[in-house]
GUFIDREN-417380 format. One record per residue (C-alpha): residue number from 1; x, y, z. Coordinates in steps of 0.05 Angstrom, whole numbers. Layout:
BEGIN
{site NUM,{X,Y,Z}};
...
END
This chain:
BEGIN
{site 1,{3849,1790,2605}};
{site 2,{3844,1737,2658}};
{site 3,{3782,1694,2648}};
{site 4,{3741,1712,2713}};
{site 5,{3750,1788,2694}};
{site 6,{3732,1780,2621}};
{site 7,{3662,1739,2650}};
{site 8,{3646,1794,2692}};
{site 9,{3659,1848,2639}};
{site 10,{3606,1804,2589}};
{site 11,{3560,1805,2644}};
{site 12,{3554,1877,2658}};
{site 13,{3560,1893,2586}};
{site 14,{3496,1847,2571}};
{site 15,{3464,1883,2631}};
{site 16,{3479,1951,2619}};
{site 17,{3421,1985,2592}};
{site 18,{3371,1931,2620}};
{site 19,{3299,1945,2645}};
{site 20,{3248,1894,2666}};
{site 21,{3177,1889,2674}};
{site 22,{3124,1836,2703}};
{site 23,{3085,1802,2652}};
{site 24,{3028,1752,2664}};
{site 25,{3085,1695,2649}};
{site 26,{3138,1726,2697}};
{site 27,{3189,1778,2696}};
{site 28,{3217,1795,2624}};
{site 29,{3287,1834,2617}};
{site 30,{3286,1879,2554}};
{site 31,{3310,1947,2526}};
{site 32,{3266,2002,2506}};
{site 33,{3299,2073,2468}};
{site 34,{3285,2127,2432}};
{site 35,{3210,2156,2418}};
{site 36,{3158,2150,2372}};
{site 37,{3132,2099,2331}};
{site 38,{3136,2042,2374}};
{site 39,{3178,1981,2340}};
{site 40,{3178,1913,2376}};
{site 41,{3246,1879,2353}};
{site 42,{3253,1803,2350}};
{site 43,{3325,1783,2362}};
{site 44,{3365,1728,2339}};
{site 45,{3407,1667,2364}};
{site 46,{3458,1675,2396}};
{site 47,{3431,1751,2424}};
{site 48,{3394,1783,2469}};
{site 49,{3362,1848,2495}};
{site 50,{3428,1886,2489}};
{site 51,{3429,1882,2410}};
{site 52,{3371,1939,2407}};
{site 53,{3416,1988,2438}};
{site 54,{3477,1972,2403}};
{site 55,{3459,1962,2324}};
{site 56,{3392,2006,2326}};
{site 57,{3402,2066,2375}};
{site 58,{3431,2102,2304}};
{site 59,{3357,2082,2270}};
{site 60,{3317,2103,2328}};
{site 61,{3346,2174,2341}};
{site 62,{3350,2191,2267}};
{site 63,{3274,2167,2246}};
{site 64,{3245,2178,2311}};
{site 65,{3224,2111,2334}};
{site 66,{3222,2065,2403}};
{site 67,{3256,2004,2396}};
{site 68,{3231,1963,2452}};
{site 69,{3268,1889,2449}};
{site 70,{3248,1836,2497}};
{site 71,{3304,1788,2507}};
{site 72,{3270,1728,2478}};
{site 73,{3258,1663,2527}};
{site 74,{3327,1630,2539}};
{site 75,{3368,1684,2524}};
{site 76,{3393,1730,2584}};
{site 77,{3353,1739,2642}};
{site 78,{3289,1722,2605}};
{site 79,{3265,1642,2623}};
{site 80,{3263,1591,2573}};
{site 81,{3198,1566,2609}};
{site 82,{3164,1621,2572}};
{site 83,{3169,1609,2498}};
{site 84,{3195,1532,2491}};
{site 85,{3151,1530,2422}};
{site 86,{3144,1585,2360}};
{site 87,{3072,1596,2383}};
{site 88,{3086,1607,2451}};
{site 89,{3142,1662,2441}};
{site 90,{3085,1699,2405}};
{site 91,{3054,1689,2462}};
{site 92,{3107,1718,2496}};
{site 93,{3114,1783,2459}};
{site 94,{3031,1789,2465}};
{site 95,{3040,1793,2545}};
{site 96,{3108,1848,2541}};
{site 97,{3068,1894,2496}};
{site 98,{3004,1876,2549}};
{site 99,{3052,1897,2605}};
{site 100,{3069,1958,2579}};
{site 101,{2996,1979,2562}};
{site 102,{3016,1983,2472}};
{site 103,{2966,1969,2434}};
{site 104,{3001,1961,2362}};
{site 105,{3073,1963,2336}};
{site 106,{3110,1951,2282}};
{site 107,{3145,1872,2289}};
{site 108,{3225,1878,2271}};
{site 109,{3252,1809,2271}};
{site 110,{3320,1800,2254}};
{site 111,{3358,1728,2239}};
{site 112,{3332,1671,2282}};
{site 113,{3283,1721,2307}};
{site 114,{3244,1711,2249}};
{site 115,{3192,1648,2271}};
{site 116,{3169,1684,2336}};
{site 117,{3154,1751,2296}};
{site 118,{3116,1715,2240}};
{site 119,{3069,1677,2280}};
{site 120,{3061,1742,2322}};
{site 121,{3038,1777,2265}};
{site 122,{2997,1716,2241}};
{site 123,{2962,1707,2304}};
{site 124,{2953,1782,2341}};
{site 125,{2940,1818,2273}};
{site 126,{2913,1870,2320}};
{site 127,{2968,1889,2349}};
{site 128,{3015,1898,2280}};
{site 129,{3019,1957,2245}};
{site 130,{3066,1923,2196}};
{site 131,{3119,1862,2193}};
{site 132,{3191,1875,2179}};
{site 133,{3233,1814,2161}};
{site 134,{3310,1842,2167}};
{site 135,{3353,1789,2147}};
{site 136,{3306,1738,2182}};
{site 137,{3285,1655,2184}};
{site 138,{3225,1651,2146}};
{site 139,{3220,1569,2142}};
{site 140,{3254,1502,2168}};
{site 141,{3327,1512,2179}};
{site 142,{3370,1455,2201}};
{site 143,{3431,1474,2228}};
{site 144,{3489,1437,2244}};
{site 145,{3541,1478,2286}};
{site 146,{3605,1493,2260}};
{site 147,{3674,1484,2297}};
{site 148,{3679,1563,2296}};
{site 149,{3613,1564,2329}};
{site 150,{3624,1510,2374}};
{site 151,{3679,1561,2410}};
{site 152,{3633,1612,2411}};
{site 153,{3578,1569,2452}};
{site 154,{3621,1565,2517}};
{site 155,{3651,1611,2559}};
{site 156,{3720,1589,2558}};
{site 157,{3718,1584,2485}};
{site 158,{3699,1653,2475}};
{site 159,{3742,1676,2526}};
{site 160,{3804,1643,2494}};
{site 161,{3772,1665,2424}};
{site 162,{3768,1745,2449}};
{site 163,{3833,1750,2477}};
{site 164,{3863,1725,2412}};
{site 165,{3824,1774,2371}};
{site 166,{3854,1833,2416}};
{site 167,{3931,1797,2389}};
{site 168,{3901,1779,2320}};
{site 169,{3853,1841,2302}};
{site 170,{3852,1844,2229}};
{site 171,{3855,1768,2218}};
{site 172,{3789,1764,2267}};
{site 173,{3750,1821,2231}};
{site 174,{3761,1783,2165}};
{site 175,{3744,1721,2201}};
{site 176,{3665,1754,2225}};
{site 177,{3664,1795,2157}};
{site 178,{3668,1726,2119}};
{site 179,{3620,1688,2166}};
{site 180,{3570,1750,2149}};
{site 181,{3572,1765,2083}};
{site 182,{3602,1837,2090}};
{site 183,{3645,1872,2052}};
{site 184,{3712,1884,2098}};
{site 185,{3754,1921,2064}};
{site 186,{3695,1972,2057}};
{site 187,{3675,1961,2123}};
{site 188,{3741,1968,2153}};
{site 189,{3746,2044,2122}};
{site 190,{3696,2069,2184}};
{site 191,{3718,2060,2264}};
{site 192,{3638,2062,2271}};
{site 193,{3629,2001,2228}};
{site 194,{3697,1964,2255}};
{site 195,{3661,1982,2329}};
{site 196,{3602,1939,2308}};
{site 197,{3635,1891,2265}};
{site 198,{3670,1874,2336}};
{site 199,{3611,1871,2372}};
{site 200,{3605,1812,2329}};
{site 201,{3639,1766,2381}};
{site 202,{3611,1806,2438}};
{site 203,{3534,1799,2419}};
{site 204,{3542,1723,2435}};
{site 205,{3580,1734,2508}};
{site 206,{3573,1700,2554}};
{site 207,{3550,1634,2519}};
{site 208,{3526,1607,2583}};
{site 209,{3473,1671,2591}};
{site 210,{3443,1658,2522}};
{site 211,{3447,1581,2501}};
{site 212,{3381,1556,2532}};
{site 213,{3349,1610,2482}};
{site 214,{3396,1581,2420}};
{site 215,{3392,1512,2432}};
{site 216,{3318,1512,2429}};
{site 217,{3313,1568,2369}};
{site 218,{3356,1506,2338}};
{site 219,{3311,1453,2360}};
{site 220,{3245,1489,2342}};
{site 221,{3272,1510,2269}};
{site 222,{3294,1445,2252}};
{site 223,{3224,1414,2264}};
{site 224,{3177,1478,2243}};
{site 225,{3122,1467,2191}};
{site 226,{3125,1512,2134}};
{site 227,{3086,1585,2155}};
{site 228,{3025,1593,2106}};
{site 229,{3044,1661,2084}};
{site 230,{2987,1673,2050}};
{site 231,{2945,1684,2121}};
{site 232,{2993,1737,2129}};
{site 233,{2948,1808,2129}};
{site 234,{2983,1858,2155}};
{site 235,{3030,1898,2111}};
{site 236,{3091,1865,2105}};
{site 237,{3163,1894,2086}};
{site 238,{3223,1838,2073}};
{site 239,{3298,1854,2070}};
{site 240,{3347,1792,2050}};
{site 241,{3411,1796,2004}};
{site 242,{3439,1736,1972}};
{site 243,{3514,1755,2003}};
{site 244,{3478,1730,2067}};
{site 245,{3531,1668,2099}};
{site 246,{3491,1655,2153}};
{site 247,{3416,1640,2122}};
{site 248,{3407,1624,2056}};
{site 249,{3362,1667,2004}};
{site 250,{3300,1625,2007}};
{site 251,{3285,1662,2071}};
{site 252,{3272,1719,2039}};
{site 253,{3251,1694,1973}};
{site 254,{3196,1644,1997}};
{site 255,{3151,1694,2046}};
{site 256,{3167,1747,1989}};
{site 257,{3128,1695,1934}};
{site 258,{3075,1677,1985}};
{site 259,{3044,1727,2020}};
{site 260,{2992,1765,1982}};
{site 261,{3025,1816,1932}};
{site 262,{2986,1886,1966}};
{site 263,{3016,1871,2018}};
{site 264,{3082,1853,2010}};
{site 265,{3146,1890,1991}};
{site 266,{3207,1851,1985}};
{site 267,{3278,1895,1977}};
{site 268,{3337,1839,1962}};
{site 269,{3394,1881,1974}};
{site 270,{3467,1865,1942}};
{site 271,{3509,1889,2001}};
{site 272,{3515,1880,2071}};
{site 273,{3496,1804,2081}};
{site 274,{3475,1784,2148}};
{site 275,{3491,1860,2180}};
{site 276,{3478,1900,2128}};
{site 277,{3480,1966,2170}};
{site 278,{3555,1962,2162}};
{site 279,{3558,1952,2086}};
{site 280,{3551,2000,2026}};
{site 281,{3474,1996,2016}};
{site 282,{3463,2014,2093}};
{site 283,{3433,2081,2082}};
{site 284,{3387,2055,2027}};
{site 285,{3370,1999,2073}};
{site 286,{3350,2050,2131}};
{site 287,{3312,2090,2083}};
{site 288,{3266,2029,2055}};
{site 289,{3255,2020,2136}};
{site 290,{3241,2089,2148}};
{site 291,{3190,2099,2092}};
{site 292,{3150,2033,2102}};
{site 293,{3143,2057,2176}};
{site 294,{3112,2130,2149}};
{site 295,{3071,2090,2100}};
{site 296,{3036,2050,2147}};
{site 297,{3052,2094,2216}};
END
């Protein structure tokens, strides 16, 4: 696919199930399905609105929740203007849920979503039913960008990187399996896990639409002060496995240590990495979700 076609593809792809509404800081884009208990997801770097359709539309139909997910400042139509610092993306998510009259949800932050959610539930107790950390950054991470990820970070890179994985399929899958944490040759047994394992390469497209939003998630989480977890007080549910390649355990182990013991559960999961709704412990993933959302609906 020629370049110019394969940019306008991204695009509408990113776009596809967009809404937006006016906050007090400007016009947000975000995605909002399903119904019932009202979930605010936190997305990570490189992302953007368009993950809460694509890896959680499964979750929401089956345990009857709304997934609403704001695509954070930097990343897609959203400006960076509104959340250069950790505090002020809290800030940020305080005005969407404001806009859209919510008083209280649960606060879903997955990867480098993790900061922004924290310090949301830190500051607007009020507004959290409960904090789920999926896989998430939980303290100062430094990191330096690979060669792989320096070809994902520009639009000609990721263009010449896609149409190679449409020659070189299997070697690609084995390529975002590894740089996961996931188990392939399990994975690979499903076309509905292959689907999302490729969406892999497509959650970052196109670079140029979402690296204002990484760049600074990288510059804020290399200088961040530790969180004091123990001012956390609102019921607080952490998921992290030590296959994880992207973030390393401490991210789950060190808010798991921290914050007071009522109100923490911590579930540190063998399979499935840095995705694990692909791997073999997906469904007991789902179901630790599921049943802190009942417990503290």
């Amino acid at each position: 696919m020629n370049f110019k076609s394969w940019l306008n593809k991204m695009e509408a792809q990113a776009y596809k199930d967009a809404k937006y509404i006016e906050t007090h800081m400007g016009k947000v884009h975000y995605t909002d399905i399903g119904e019932g208990e009202v979930i605010l997801h936190s997305h990570g770097s490189p992302a953007g609105a368009d993950i809460g359709p694509l890896f959680f539309s499964d979750f929401a139909r089956k345990e009857g929740c709304r997934i609403i997910t704001p695509s954070r400042p930097g990343f897609l139509a959203t400006p960076a203007s509104f959340g250069e610092t950790i505090e002020a993306q809290a800030d940020f998510f305080k005005a969407m849920l404001d806009a859209l009259g919510i008083e209280k949800v649960f606060m879903h932050a997955w990867s480098g979503g993790g900061p922004p959610a924290i310090k949301f539930a830190m500051k607007y107790p009020e507004c959290v039913k409960g904090l789920i950390l999926y896989c998430a950054v939980s303290h100062r991470w430094v990191h330096k960008i690979t060669k792989f990820e320096k070809m994902l970070l520009s639009d000609r890179g990721l263009w010449i990187m896609w149409n190679l994985g449409q020659v070189f399929k299997e070697s690609f899958r084995k390529k975002s399996a590894k740089e996961l944490g996931v188990d392939y040759e399990y994975v690979k047994q499903s076309p509905d896990r292959l689907h999302l394992l490729d969406k892999f390469f497509e959650m970052t497209a196109p670079p140029s639409l979402r690296n204002p939003g990484s760049f600074n998630d990288i510059r804020m989480y290399s200088e961040m002060d530790s969180f004091d977890f123990s001012k956390i007080t609102v019921p607080t549910l952490i998921l992290f496995s030590p296959s994880d390649n992207q973030l390393p355990v401490s991210n789950g182990d060190v808010p798991a240590k921290e914050i007071r013991e009522d109100l923490v559960e911590y579930f540190r999961f063998t399979h499935g990495g840095h995705m694990p709704m692909i791997d073999k412990e997906a469904t007991e993933v789902d179901r630790v979700i599921a049943d802190f959302i009942k417990q503290h609906a």
